[in-house]
DRENNU-81706 format. One line per field, with one value per atom (N, C-alpha, C, CB): residue in one letter; x, y, z. Coordinates in Angstrom, 1 decimal, decimal comma. Glycine has a CB too. Layout:
// DRENNU-81706
residuo A/...
c1 X/...
c2 Y/...
c3 Z/...
// end
This chain:
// DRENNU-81706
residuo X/X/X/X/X/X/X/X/X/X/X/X/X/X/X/X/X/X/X/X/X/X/X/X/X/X/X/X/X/X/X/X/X/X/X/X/X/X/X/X/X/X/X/X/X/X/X/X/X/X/X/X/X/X/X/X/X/X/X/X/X/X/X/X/X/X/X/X/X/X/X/X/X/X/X/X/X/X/X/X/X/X/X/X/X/X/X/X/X/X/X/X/X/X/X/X/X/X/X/X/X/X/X/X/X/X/X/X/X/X/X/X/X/X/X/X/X/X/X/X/X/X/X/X/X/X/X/X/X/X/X/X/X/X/X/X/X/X/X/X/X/X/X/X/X/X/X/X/X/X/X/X/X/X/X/X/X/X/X/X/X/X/X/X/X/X/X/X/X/X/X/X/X/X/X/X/X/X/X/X/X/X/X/X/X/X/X/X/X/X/X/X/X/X/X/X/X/X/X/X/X/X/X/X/X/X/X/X/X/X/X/X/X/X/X/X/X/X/X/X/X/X/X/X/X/X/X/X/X/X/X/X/X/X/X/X/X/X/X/X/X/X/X/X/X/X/X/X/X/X/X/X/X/X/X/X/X/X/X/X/X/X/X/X/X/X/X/X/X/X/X/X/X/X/X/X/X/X/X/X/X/X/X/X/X/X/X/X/X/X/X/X/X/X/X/X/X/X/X/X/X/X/X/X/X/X/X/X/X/X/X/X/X/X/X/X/X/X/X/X/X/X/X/X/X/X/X/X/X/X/X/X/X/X/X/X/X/X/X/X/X/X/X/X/X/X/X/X/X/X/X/X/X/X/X/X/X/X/X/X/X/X/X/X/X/X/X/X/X/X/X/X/X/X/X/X/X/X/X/X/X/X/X/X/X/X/X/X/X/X/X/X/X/X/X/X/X/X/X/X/X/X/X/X/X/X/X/X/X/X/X/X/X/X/X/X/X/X/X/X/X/X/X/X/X/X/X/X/X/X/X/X/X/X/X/X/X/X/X/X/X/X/X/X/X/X/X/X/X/X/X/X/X/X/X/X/X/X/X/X/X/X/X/X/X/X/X/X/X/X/X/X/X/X/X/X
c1 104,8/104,4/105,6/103,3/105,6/106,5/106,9/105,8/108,3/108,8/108,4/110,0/107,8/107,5/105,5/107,4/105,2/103,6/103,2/103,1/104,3/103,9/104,2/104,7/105,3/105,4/104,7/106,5/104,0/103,2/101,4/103,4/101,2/100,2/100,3/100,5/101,6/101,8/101,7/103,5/102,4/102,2/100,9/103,0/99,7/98,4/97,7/98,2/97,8/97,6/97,5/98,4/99,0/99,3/98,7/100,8/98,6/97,4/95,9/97,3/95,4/94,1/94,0/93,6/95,4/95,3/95,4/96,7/95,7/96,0/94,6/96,8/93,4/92,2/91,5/91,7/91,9/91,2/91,3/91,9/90,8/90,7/92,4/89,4/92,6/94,0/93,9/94,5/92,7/92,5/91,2/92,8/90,4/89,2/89,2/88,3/87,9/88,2/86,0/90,0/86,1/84,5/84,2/83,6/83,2/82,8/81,5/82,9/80,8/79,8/79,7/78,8/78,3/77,9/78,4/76,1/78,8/79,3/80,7/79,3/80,8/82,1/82,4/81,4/83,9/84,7/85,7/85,4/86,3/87,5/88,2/87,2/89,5/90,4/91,3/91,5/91,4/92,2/93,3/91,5/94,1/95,3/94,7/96,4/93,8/93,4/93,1/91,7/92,5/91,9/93,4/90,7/94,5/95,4/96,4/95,5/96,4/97,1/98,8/96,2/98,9/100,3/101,4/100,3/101,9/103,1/102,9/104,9/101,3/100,4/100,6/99,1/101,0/100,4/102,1/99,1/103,1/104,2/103,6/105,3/103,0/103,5/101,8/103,8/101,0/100,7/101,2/100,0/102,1/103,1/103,9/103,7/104,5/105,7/105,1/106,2/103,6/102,9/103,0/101,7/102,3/102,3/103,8/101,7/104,9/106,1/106,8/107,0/106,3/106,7/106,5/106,3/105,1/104,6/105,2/102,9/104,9/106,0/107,3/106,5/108,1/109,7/109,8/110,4/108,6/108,8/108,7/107,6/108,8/109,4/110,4/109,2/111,1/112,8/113,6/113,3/114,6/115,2/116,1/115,3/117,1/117,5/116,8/117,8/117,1/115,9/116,4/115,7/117,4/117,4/116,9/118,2/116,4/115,4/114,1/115,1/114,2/112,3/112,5/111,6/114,4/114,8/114,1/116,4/114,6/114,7/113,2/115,8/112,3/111,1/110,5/109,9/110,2/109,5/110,2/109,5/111,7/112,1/111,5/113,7/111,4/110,9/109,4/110,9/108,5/106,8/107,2/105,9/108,1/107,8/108,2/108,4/109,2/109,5/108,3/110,7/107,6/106,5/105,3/106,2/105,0/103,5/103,8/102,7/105,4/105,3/105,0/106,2/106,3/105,5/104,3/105,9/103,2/102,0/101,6/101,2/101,9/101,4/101,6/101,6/103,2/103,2/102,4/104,9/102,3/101,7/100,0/101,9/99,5/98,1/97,8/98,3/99,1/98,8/97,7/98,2/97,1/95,6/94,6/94,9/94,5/93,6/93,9/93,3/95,0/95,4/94,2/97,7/93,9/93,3/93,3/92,8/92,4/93,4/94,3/92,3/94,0/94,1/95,6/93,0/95,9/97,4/98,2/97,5/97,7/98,5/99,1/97,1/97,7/98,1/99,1/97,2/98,5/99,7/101,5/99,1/101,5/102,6/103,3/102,7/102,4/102,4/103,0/100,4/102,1/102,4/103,9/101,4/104,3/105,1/106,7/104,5/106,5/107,0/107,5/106,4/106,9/106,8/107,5/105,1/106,8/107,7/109,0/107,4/109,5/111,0/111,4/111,2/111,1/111,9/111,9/111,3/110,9/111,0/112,1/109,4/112,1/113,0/114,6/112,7/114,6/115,9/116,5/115,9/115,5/115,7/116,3/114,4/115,7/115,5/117,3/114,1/117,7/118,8/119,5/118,9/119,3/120,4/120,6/119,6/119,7/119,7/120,4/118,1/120,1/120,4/121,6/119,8/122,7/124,0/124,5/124,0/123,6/124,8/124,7/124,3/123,5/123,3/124,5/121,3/124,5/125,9/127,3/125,9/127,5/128,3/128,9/127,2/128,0/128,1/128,5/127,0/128,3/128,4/129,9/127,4
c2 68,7/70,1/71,0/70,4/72,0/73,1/73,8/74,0/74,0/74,1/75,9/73,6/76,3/78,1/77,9/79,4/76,7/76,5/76,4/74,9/75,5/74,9/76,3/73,3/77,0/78,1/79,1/78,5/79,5/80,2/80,0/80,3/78,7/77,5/77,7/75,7/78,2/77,9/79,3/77,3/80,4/82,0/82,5/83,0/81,8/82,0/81,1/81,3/80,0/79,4/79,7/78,9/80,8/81,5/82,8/81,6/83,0/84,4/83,8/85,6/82,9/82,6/81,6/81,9/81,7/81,1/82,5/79,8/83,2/84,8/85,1/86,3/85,0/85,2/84,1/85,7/83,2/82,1/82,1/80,7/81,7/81,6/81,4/79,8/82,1/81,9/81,2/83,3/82,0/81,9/81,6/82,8/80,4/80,6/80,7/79,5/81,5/81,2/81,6/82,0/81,2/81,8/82,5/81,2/83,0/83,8/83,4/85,0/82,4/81,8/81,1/82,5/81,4/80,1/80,8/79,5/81,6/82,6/82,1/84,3/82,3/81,2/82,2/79,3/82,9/84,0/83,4/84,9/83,9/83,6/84,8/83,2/84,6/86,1/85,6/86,7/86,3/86,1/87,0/86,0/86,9/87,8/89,1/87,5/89,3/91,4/91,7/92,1/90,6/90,9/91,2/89,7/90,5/90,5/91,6/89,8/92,2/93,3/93,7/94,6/94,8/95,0/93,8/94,8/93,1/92,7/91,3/92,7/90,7/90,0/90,3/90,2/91,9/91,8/91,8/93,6/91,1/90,5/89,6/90,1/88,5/87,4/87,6/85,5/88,2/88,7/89,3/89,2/90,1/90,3/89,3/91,2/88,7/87,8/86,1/87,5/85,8/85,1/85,7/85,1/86,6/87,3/87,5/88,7/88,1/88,1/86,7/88,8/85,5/84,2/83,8/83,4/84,2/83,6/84,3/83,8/85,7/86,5/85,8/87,8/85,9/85,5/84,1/85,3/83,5/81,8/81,9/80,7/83,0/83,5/83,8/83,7/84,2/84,8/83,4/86,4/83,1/81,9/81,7/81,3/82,9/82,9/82,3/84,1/81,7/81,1/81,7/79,3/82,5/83,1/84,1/83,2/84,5/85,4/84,8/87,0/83,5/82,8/82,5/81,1/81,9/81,2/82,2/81,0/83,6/84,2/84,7/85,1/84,5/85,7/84,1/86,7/82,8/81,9/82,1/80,3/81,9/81,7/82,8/81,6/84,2/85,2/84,7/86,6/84,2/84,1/82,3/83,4/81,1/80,3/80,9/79,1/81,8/82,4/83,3/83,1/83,8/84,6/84,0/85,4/83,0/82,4/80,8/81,8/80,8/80,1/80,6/79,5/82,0/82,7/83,1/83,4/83,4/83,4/82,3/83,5/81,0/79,9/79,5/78,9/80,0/79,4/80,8/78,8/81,9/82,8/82,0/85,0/81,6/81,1/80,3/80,0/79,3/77,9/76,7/78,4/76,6/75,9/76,5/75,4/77,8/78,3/78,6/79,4/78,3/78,6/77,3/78,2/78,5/77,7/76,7/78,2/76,3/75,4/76,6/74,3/77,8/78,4/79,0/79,3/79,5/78,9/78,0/78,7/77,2/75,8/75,7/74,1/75,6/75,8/76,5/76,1/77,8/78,9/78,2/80,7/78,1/77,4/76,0/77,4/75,4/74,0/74,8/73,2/75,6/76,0/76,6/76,7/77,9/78,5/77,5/78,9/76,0/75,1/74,3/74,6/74,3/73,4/74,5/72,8/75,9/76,6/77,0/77,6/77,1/77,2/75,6/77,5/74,5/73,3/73,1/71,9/74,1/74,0/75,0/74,4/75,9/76,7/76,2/77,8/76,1/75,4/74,6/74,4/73,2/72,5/73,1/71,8/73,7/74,7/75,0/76,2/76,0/76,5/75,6/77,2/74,5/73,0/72,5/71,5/72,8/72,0/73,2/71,5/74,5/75,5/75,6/76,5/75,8/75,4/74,2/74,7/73,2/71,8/72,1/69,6/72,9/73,0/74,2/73,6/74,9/76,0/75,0/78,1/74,4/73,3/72,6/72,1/72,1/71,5/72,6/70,8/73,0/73,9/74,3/75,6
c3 95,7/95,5/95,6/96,6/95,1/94,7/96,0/93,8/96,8/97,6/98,3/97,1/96,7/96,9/97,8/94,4/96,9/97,0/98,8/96,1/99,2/100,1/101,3/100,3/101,1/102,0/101,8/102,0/100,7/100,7/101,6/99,5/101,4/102,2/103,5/101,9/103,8/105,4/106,0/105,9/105,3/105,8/105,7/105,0/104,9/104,5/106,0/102,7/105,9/107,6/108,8/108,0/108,6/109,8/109,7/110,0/108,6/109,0/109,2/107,4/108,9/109,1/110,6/107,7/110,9/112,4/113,3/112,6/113,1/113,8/114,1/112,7/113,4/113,8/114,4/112,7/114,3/115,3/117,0/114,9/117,4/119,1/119,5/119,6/120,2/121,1/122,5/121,5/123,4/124,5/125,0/124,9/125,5/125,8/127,4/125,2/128,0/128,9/129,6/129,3/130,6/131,2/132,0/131,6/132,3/133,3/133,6/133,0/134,8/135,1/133,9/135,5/133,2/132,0/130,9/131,6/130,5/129,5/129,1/130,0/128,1/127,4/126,1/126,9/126,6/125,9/125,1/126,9/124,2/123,4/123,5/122,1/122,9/122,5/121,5/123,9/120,1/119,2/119,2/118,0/118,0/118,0/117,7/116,9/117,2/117,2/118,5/116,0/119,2/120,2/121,4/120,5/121,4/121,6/121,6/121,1/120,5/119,8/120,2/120,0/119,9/120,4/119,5/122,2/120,8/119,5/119,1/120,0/119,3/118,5/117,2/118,8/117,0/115,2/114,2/114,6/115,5/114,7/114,1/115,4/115,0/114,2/113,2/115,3/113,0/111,6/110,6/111,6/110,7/109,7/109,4/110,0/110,0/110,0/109,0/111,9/109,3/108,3/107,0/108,7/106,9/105,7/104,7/106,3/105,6/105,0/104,5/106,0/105,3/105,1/103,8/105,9/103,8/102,2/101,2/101,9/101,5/100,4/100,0/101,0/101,1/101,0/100,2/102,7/100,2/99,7/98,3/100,2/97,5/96,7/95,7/96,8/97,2/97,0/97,5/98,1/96,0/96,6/97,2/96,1/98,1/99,4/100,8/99,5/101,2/102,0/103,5/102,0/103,7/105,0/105,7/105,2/104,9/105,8/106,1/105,1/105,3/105,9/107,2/105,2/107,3/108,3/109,6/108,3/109,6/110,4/110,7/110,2/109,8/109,9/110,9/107,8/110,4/110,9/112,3/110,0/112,7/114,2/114,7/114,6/114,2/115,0/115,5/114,2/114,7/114,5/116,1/111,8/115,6/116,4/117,8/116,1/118,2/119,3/120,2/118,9/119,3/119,7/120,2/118,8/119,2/119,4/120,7/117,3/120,8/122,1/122,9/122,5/123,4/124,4/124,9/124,5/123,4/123,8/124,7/122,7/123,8/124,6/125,8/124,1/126,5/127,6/128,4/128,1/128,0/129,2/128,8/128,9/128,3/127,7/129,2/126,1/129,1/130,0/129,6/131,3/130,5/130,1/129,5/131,2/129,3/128,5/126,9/129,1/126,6/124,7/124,6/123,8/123,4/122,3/120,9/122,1/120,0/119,0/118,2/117,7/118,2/117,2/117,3/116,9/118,5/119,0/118,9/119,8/119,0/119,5/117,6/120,4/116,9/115,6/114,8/115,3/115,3/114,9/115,6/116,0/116,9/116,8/116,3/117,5/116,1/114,9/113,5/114,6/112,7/111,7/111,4/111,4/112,5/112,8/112,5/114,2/113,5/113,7/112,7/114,4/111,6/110,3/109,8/109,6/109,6/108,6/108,6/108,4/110,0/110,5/109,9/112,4/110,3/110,0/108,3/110,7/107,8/105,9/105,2/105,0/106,2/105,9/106,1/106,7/107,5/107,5/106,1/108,6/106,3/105,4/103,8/105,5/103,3/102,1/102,2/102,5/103,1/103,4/103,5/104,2/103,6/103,7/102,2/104,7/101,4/100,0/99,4/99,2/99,7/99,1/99,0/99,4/100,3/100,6/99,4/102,4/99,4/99,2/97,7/99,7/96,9/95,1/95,5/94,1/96,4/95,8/96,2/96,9/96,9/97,2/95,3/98,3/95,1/94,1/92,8/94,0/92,6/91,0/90,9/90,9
// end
């Protein structure tokens, strides 16, 4: 699959992981969630920063994916470690995805280097 397809797949992910469960947690038998709106503030980086990913997987400089994905995996850890035992899949996801898109990016910027290497 097409190197633009698959980053675009992933910034689309990561926005549909932004609205999934982050945090569950209860209160007696009552059983709460919290997503990234619910979250807000500088939650709605790493909704932008999805969004910009897919865009950028466009433009075939690949360093600024580098930089927008390290910003989004740096964020949605820290969510996770303040989370603790309560993050949810939709986190954990978001930093999975986050995770993948930084290592595709890199990657990308590695091939991209060695084709300008070569010519």
């Amino acid at each position: 699959m097409d190197k633009r397809v698959v980053g675009t797949l992933l910034g689309i992910a990561g926005i549909l992981l932004w609205f999934m469960p982050w945090t569950q947690f209860s209160m007696g038998e009552m059983e709460f969630a919290r997503t990234g709106s619910h979250v807000g503030g500088i939650a709605y980086v790493l909704l932008m920063s999805s969004l910009a990913y897919a865009v950028l997987s466009w433009v075939p400089e690949p360093v600024p994916r580098i930089i927008v994905a390290a910003l989004s995996t740096l964020l949605s850890s820290i969510f996770w470690l303040d989370a603790g035992e309560a993050a949810a899949w939709g986190l954990v996801g978001l930093c999975m995805v986050s995770g993948i898109s930084l290592l595709q990016a890199i990657e990308e910027n590695r091939a991209f280097k060695h084709a300008e290497q070569a010519k």
